[in-house]
C-alpha positions in Angstrom: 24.2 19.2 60.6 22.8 17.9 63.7 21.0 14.0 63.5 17.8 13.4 64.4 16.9 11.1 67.0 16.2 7.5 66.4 12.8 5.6 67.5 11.2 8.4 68.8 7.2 9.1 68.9 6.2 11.8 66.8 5.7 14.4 69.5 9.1 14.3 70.0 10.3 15.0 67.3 8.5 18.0 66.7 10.9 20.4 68.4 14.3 19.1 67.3 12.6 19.8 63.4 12.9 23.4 62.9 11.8 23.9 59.2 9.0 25.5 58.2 5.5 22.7 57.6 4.8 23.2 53.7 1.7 25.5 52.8 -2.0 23.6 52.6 -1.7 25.5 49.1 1.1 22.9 47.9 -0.2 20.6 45.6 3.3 18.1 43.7 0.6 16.4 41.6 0.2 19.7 40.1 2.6 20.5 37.6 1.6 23.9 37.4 2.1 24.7 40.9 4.7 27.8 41.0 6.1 25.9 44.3 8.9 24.6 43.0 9.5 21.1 45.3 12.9 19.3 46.0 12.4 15.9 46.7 15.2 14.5 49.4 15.8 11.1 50.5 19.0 12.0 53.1 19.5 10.9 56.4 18.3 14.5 57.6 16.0 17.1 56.0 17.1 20.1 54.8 17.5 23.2 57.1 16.4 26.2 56.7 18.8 29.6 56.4 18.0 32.9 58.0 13.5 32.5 58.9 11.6 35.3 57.1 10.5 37.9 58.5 6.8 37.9 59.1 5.7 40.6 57.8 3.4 40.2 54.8 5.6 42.9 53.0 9.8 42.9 52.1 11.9 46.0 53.6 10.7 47.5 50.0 7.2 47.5 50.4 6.6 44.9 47.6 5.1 41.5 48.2 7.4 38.6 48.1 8.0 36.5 45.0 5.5 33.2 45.5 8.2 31.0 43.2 9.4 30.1 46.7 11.3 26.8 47.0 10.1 24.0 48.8 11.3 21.0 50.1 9.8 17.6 50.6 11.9 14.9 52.5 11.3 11.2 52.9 12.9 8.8 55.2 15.2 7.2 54.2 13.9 4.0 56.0 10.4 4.0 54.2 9.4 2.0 51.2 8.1 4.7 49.3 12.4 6.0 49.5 13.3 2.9 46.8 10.5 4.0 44.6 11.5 7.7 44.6 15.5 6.5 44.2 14.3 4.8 41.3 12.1 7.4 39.3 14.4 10.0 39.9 17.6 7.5 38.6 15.0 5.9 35.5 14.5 10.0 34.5 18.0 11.0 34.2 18.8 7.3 33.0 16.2 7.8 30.1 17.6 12.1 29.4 20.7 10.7 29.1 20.0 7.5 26.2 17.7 10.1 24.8 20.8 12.8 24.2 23.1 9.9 23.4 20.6 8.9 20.3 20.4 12.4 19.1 23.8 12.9 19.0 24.7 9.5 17.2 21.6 10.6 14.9 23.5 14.1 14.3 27.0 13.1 13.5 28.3 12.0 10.1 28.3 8.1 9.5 32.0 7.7 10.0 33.7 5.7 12.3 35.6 8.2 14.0 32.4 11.1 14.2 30.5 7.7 15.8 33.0 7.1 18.3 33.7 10.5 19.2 29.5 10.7 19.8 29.1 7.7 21.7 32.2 8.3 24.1 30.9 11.7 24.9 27.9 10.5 25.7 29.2 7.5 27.8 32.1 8.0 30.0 31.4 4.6 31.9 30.5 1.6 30.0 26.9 1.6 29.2 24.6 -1.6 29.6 23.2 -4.3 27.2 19.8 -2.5 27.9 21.0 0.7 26.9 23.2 -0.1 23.8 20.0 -2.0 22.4 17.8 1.4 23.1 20.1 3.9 21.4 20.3 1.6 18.5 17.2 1.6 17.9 16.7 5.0 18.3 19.3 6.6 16.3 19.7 4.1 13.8 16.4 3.8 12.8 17.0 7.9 11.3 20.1 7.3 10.4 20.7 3.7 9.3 23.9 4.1 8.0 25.3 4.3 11.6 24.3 1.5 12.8 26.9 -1.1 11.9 29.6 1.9 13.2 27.8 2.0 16.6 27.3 -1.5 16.8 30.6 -2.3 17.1 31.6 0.7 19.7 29.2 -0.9 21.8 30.5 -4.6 21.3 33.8 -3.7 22.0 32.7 -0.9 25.3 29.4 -1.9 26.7 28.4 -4.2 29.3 27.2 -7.2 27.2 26.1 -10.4 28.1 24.5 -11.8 24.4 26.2 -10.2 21.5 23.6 -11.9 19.7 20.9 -9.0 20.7 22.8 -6.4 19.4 23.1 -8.0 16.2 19.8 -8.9 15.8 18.4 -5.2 16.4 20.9 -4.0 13.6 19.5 -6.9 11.2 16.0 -6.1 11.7 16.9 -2.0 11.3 18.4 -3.4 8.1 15.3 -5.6 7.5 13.0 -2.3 7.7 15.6 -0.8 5.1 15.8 -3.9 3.0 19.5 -3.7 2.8 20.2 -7.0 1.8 23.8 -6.9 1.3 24.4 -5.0 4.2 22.5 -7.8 6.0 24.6 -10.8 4.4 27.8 -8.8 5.2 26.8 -8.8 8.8 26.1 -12.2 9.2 29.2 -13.2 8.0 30.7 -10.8 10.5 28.8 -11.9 13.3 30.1 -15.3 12.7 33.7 -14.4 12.6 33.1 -12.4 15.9 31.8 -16.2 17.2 28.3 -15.1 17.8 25.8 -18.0 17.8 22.7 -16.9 15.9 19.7 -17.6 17.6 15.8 -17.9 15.9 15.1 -14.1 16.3 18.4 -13.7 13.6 16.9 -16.3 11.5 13.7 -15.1 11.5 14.6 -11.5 10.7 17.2 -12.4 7.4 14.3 -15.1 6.7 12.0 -11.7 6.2 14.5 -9.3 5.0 15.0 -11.7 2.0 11.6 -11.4 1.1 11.1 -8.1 1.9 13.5 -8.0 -1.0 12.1 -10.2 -3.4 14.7 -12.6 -3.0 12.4 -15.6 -2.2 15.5 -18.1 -2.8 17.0 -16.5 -0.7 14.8 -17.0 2.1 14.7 -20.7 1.2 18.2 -20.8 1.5 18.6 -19.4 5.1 15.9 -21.7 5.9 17.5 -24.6 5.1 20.4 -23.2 7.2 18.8 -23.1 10.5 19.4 -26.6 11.5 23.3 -26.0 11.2 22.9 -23.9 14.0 21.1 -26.0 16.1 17.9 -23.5 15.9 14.0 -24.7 15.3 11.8 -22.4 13.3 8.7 -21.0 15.0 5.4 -20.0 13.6 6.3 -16.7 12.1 9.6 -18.3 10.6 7.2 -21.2 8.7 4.9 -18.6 7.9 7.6 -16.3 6.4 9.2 -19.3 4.1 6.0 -20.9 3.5 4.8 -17.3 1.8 8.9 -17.6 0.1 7.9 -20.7 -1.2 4.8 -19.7 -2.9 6.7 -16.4 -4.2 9.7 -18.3 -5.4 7.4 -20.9 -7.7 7.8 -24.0 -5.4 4.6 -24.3 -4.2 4.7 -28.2 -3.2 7.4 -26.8 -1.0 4.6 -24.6 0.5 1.9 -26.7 0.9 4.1 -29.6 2.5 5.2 -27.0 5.6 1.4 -26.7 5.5 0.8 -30.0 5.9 3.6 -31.1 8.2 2.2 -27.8 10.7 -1.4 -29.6 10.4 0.2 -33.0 11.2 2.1 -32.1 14.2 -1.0 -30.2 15.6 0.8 -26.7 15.6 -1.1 -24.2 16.4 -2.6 -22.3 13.6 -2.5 -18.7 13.4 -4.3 -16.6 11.0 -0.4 -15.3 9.3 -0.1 -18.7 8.0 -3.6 -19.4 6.9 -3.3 -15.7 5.5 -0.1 -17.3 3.7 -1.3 -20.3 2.5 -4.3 -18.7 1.0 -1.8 -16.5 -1.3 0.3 -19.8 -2.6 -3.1 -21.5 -3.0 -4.4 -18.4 -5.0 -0.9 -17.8 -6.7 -0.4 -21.3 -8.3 -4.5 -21.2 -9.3 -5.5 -23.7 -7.2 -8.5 -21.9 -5.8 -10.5 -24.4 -4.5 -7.7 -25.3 -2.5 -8.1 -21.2 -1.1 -11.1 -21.7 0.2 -10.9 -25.4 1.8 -8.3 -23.7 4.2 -10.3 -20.5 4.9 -13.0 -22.9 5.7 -10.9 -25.0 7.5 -9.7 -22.5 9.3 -12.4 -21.2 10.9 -13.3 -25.0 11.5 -10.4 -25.3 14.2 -11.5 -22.2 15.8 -8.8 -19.4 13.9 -11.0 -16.6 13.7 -10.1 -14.7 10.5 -8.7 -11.4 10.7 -8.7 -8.5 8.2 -5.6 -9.7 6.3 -7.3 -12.9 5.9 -10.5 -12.1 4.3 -8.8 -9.4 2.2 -6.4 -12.5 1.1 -9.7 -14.4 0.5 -11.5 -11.4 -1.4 -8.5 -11.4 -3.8 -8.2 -15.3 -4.1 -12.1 -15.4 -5.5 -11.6 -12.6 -7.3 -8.6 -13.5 -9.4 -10.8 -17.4 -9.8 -13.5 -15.0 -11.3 -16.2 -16.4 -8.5 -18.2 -13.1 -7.6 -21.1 -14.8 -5.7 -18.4 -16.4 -3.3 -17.3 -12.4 -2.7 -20.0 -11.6 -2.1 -20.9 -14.0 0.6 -17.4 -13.5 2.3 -18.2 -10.2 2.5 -20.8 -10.3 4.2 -19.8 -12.6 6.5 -17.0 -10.1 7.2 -19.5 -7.2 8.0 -21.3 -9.5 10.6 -18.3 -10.6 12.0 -17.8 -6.8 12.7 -14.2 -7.2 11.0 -13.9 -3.2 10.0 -12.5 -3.1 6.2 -9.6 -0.9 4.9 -8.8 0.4 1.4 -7.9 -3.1 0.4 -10.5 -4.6 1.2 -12.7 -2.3 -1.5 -9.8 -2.6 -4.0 -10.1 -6.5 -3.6 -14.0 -6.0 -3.8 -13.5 -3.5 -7.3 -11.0 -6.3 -8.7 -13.6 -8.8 -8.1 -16.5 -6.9 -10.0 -15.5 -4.8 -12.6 -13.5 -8.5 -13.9 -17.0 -10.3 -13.4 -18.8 -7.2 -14.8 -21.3 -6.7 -11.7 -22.3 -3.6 -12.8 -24.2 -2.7 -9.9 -21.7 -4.4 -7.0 -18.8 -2.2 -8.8 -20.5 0.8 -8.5 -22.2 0.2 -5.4 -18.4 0.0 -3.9 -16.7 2.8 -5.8 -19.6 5.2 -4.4 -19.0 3.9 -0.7 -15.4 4.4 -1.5 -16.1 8.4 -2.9 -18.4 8.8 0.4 -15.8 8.0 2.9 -12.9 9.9 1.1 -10.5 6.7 0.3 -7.7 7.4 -2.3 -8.9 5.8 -6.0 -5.9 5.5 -8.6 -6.2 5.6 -12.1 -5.9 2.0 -12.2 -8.9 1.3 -10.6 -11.0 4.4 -12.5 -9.5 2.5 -15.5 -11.2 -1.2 -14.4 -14.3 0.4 -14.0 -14.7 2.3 -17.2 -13.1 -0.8 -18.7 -16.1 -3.0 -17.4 -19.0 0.1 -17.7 -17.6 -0.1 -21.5 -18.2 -3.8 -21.9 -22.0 -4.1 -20.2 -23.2 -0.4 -21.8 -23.6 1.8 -18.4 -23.1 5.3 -20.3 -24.3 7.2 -17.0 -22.3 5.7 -15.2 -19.1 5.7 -17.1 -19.7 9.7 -18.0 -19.8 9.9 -13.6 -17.0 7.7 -13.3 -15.0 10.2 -16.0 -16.4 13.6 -14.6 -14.8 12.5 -11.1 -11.6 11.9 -12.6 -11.4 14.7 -14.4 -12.3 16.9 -11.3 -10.0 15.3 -9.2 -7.2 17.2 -7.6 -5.0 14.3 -7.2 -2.8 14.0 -10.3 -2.7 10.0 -9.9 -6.6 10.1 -10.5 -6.4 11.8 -13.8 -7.5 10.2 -17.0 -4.9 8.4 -19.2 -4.4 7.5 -22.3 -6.3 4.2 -21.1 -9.0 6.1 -19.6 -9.8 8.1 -23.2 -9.9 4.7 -25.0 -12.3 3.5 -22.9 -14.4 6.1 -23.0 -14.7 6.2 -26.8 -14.8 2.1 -26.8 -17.7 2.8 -24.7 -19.6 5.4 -27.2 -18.4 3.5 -30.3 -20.5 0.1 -28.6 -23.6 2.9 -28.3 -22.8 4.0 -31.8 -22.8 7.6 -30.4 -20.0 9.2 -33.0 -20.5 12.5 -31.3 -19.4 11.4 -28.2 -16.6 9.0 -29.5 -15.3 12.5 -31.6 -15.4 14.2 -28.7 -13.6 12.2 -26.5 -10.5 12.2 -29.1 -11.0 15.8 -28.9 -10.4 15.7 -25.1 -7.8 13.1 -25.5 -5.6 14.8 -28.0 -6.1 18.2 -26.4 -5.0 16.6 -22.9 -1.2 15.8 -24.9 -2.2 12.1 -25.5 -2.2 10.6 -29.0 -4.7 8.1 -30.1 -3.6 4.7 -29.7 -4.6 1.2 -32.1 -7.0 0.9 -28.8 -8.5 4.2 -29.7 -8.7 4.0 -33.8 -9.9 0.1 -33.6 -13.1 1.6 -31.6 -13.2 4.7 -34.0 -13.4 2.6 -36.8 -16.1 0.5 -35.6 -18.4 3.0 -34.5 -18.0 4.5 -38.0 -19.0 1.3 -39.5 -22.0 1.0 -36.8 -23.6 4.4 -38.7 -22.1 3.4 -42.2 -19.9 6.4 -42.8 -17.3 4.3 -44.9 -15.5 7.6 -45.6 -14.6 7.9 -42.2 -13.1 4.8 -41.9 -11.1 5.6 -44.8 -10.1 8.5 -42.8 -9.3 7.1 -39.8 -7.7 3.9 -41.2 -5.4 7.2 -42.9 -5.0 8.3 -39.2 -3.2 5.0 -38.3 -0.7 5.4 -41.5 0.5 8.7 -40.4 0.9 8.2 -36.6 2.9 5.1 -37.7 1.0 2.7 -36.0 1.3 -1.1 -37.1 -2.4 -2.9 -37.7 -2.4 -6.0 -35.2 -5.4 -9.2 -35.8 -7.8 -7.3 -33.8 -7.5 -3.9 -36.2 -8.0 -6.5 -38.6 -10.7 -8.3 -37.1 -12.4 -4.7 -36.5 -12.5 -3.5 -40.3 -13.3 -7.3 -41.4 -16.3 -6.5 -39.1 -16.9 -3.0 -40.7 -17.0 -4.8 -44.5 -19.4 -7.2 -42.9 -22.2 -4.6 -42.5 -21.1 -2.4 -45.6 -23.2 -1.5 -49.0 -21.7 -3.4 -51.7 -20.9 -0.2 -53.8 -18.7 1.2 -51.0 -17.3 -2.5 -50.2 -14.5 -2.1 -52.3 -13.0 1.1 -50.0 -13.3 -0.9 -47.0 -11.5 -4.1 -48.7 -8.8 -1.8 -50.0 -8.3 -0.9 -46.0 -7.8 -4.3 -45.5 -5.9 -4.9 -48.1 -3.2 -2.8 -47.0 -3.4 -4.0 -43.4 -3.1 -7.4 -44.0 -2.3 -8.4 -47.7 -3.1 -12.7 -47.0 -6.4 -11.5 -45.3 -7.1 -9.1 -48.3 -6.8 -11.4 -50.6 -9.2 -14.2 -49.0 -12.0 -11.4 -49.2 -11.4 -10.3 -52.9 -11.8 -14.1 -53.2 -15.2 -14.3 -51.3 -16.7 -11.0 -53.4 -15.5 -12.7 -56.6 -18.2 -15.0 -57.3 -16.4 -16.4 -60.2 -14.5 -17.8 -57.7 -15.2 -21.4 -56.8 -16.3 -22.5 -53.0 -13.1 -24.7 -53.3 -10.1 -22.2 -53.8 -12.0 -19.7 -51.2 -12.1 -22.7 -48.8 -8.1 -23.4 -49.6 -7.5 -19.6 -48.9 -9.6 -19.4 -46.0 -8.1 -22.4 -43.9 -3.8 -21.3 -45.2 -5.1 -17.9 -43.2 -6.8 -19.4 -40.3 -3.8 -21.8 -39.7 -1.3 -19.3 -39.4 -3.2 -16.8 -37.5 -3.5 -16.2 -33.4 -6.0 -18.5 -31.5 -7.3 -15.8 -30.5 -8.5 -13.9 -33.6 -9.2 -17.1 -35.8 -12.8 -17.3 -34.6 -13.6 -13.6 -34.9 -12.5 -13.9 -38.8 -15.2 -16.6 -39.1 -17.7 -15.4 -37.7 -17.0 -12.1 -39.6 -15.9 -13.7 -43.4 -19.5 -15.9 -42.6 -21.4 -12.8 -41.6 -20.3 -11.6 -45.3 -20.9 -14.5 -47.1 -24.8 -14.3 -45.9 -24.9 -10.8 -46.5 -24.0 -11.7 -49.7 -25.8 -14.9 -50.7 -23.1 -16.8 -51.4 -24.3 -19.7 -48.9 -22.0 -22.4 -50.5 -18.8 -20.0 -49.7 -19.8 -20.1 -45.9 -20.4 -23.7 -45.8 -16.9 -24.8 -47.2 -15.3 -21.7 -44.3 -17.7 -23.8 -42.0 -16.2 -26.6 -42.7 -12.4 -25.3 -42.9 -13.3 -24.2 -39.1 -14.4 -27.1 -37.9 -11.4 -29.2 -39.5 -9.5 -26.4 -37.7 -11.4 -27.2 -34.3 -11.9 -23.0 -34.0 -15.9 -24.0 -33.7 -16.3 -27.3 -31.5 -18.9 -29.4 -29.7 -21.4 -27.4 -32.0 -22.9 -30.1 -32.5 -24.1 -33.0 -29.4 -26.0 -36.0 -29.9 -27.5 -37.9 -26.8 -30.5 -40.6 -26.9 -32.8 -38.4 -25.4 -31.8 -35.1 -27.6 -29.8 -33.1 -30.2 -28.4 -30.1 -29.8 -27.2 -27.2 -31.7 -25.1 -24.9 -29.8 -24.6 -21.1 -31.4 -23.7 -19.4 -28.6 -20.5 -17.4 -29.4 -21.4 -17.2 -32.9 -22.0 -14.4 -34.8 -25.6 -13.9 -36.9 -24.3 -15.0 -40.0 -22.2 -18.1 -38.6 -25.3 -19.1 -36.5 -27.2 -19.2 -39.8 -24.8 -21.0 -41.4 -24.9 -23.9 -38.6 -28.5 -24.0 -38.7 -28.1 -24.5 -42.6 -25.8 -27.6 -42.2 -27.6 -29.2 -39.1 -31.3 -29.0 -40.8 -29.7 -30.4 -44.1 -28.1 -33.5 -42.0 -31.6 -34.0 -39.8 -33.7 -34.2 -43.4 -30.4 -36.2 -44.8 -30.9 -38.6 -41.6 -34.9 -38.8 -42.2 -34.3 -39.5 -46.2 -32.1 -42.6 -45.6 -33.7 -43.7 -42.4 -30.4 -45.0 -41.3 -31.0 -43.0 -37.9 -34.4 -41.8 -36.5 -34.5 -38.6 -34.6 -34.8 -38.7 -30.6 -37.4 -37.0 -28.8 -35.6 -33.8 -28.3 -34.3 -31.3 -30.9 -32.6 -28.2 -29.3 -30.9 -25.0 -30.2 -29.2 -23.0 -28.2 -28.3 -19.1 -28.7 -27.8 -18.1 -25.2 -29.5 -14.9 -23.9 -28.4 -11.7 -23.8 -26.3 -9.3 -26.2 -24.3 -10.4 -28.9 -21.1 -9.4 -29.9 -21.9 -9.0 -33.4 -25.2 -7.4 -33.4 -27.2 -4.7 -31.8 -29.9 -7.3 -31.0 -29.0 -10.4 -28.9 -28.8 -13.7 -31.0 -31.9 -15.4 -29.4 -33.9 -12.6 -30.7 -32.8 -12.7 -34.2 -33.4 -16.5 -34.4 -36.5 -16.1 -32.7 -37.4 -14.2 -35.4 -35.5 -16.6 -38.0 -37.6 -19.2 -36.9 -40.9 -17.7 -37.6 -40.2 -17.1 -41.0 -39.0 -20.1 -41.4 -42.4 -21.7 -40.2 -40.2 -23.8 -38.1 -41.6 -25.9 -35.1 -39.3 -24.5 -32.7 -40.4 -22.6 -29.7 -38.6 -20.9 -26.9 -38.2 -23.0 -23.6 -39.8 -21.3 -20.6 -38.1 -22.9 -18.2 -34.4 -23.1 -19.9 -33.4 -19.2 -21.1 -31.6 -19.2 -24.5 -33.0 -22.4 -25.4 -35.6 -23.4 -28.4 -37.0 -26.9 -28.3 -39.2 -29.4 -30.4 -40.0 -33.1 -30.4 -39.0 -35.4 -33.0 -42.6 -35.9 -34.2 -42.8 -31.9 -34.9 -39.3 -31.7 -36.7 -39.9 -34.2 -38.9 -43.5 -33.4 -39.9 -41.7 -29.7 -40.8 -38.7 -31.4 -42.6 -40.8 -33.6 -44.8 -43.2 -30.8 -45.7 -39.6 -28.4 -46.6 -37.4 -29.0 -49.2 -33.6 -29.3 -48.3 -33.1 -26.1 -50.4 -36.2 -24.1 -48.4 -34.9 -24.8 -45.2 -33.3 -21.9 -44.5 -34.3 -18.4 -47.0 -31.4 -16.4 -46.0 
């Protein structure tokens, strides 16, 4: 092929350049052009073959095909010749690592399958850049032929830090969370005399706590200044979070503290972190000190930050502070995620915000987010507790129309539904529901009969108790304090002539707890041996349940009349510290606190404390202050329909008592001394309270 000439002007060149000049049509950033065009970068263009003939037509009469090739040649000597060599090399360079992951993907994870792959695909040595891009191609499918590839390449590719291969296998093991795979190659890497660098730390640092092992982490933490290597800020975050998991919170917080010291710079994954330990050791206040001094320095939070924050106030029970970081959030423009609503339903259904829970569970159903039957469960849980019937029977309608088998009411759902209509007594509904449950394959649990059984005992149908107490007996099912507690409740509020089946219930439940109520009906029983009975029970029995069987075995006694028995279990209680501080004494006022109590207990206090103010007026050995107060707390009671300030309101009036209700302190009655003792003087100790 003939040269062109050298240093010419374009006109001359014109004539020595026989090819054809490419069609106006021709268009190369046009994919779709049927031109196909052959890019050249040779010393000489291309020449042409036999010219066409100029007719319009071939020898056949038929037009000729327009998928004509053309051909587009660049001088070798320009600029724009590099950038062409080096598309055209990066396109065939990038076909080729794409085949060779494929294959290694493909083949069986055995050594010689692996080899056979990787030597097909490589006939010269391949480079660092390309062993690093395969592996994490190929392995990241097939994980399992990773360490096999990983050392064909150490042993044929060009490669200048063994260190990055190693460290791209660790982190696809990280992502797996093969843990023993991962300790295996480390001590691999170190008989191969590889130097680990922070990147190798820092992934085994997060593979260990991607795997729970939190001690773990600690321990290759502790590590890194063997090998001469300095954590950075996603290492301290990682084993400041492994800190917290692992139970060594000081550890934690002293990171924290040395990062603040030494004026790092903050980041919002450790604040994030340090949030959680704070929040996972309790320490709430300390939560919200750093999210406050976070944004102090100038770390703006991000969404991971005030979902950590949402969760933190939430688990301290602090709904108001939720409700202010939320809003902060939405006029920070910080867009929320699923979490953030879970965090936000967590928070309210625990604090029982009605309205906040159900404002966020009806955002949630309008934008289509996924709710489990763990959070349906909260919210029926909490709808059950403050009364929302409507909203509960919405909240169990969805659930049951849901498609998604996680949504579908449980055996936890149906318990909460009839806990809800037994606190309504609605026995229609609570029926019902046990209809629903059992027909759904679930069986009724204690959860389920305790709530039955009250409801029962709301409407006085004793017989069904009986029944359902029968229930119980034939599904097997042990009694606990609270079953207990629930039919000690139920012979609180029954008819004397059908006491007796109620107290047999008990008595087969709990024999010692049976036997302290035979001794409370019997009132040839003396105050004394009920008051030894009362406090042997109370001192073995749960924390938890020893209040509940005062207020309940008090709530009896009033019902009936046999005051002296309920002020020697008054006294057991308070030598048992169950009721404390019910009582306070200042020199400005005294104040009886009944909030808690039940009706009968509160009565019962009120007995005592007016028999020790006209004690104190009758030997004069103490005047009275100013102040007298009672306190019943405002809204509904656990023990009553009606809340406990209304009852006592209405106590009082019988009682002609000087006691009014505080305008300006809700749940509160007040008098002054000068009223209380006019009324005490004009009372008998006997009249004070008609019960």
């Amino acid at each position: 092929m003939a040269s062109l000439p050298l240093c010419r002007s374009p006109s001359s060149l014109v004539p020595s350049w026989p090819h054809r000049p490419i069609p106006a049509s021709f268009n190369p950033k046009n994919p779709s052009s049927p031109v196909a065009a052959h890019v050249s970068v040779q010393d000489t263009p291309p020449q042409p073959q036999d010219p066409a003939p100029p007719s319009d037509s071939s020898p056949n009469g038929t037009k000729p095909s327009s998928n004509t090739t053309r051909f587009l040649w660049v001088n070798p000597n320009s600029p724009r010749a590099a950038d062409v060599a080096r598309a055209r090399a990066g396109s065939g360079r990038r076909a080729r690592l794409s085949s060779a992951a494929a294959a290694l993907g493909a083949c069986e994870p055995a050594e010689a399958a692996v080899e056979a792959a990787l030597e097909a695909a490589f006939p010269e040595p391949p480079s660092e850049q390309d062993a690093v891009i395969v592996l994490n191609t190929a392995a990241a499918a097939r994980p399992e032929t990773a360490l096999l590839a990983l050392r064909w390449f150490l042993g044929n590719a060009k490669v200048r830090k063994k260190v990055i291969l190693y460290n791209v296998v660790l982190n696809l093991l990280r992502k797996k969370r093969h843990w023993s795979e991962t300790e295996a190659l480390w001590a691999e890497m170190l008989r191969d005399g590889v130097q680990p660098d922070n990147a190798t730390f820092s992934t085994v640092i997060s593979c260990a706590r991607a795997c729970g092992l939190h001690s773990k982490a600690v321990e290759w933490f502790d590590k890194m200044p063997e090998f001469g290597c300095s954590p950075d800020m996603l290492t301290y975050s990682a084993v400041i979070d492994a800190y917290g998991r692992a139970g060594n919170s000081e550890a934690a917080l002293r990171l924290y503290d040395r990062a603040r010291a030494e004026k790092w710079q903050l980041d919002p994954v450790i604040c994030s972190t340090v949030i959680k330990v704070h929040s996972i050791s309790g320490n709430f206040d300390g939560a919200l000190n750093v999210f406050e001094e976070m944004k102090a320095t100038g770390v703006k939070p991000n969404l991971v930050v005030y979902n950590t924050m949402l969760d933190a106030m939430g688990r301290a029970l602090r709904p108001w502070v939720v409700k202010t970081i939320h809003r902060e959030m939405v006029d920070q423009q910080v867009q929320p995620s699923r979490a953030t609503y879970c965090c936000l339903l967590h928070a309210y259904t625990r604090a029982r915000y009605g309205e906040d829970a159900m404002a966020v569970y009806r955002l949630m159903k309008d934008e289509a987010m996924d709710i489990d039957v763990m959070l349906y469960n909260m919210l029926l849980s909490m709808c059950a507790d403050i009364g929302y019937v409507d909203e509960a029977e919405e909240i169990f309608r969805d659930m049951k129309a849901s498609m998604d088998a996680c949504s579908k009411p449980d055996s936890w759902s149906y318990s909460s539904m009839v806990t809800l209509y037994s606190s309504t007594a609605n026995v229609l509904g609570a029926e019902g529901i046990l209809n629903e449950m059992v027909e759904a394959g679930f069986k009724p649990n204690i959860f389920v009969l305790t709530s039955l059984i009250r409801c029962y005992g709301k409407v006085g149908r004793t017989d069904d108790v009986v029944k359902s107490f029968g229930m119980l007996q034939d599904l097997c099912i042990i009694p606990d304090d609270r079953f207990c507690g629930c039919l000690l409740s139920v012979a609180a509020n029954t008819p004397v002539e059908e006491l007796g089946k109620v107290i047999s219930c008990i008595e087969t439940s709990n024999a010692q707890l049976g036997a302290v109520v035979k001794l409370l009906v019997d009132r040839s029983s003396s105050p004394e041996s009920f008051r030894e009975a009362a406090s042997e029970l109370l001192g073995c029995s749960r924390g938890v349940v020893k209040m509940p069987y005062c207020n309940c075995l008090m709530d009896l006694c009033v019902n009936l009349n046999q005051m002296e028995k309920a002020c020697a279990l008054l006294d057991a209680a308070q030598q048992l510290s169950i009721y404390a501080n019910i009582q306070t004494r200042t020199q400005t006022q005294w104040s009886l606190h009944l909030r808690g109590l039940s009706v009968g207990a509160a009565l019962t206090t009120l007995h005592v404390w007016m028999n020790d103010l006209y004690t104190s007026l009758q030997t004069g050995n103490e005047g009275l202050p100013p102040l007298l107060g009672i306190h019943t707390g405002q809204g509904k009671n656990t023990y009553s329909d009606r809340g406990l300030a209304a009852m006592f309101e209405a106590h009082l009036k019988e009682l002609d008592a000087p006691f009014h209700e505080a305008p300006d302190k809700a749940g509160w009655f007040l008098t002054t001394s000068v009223a209380a003792k006019h009324w005490l003087e004009t009372k008998a100790a006997s009249e004070l309270v008609t019960v």
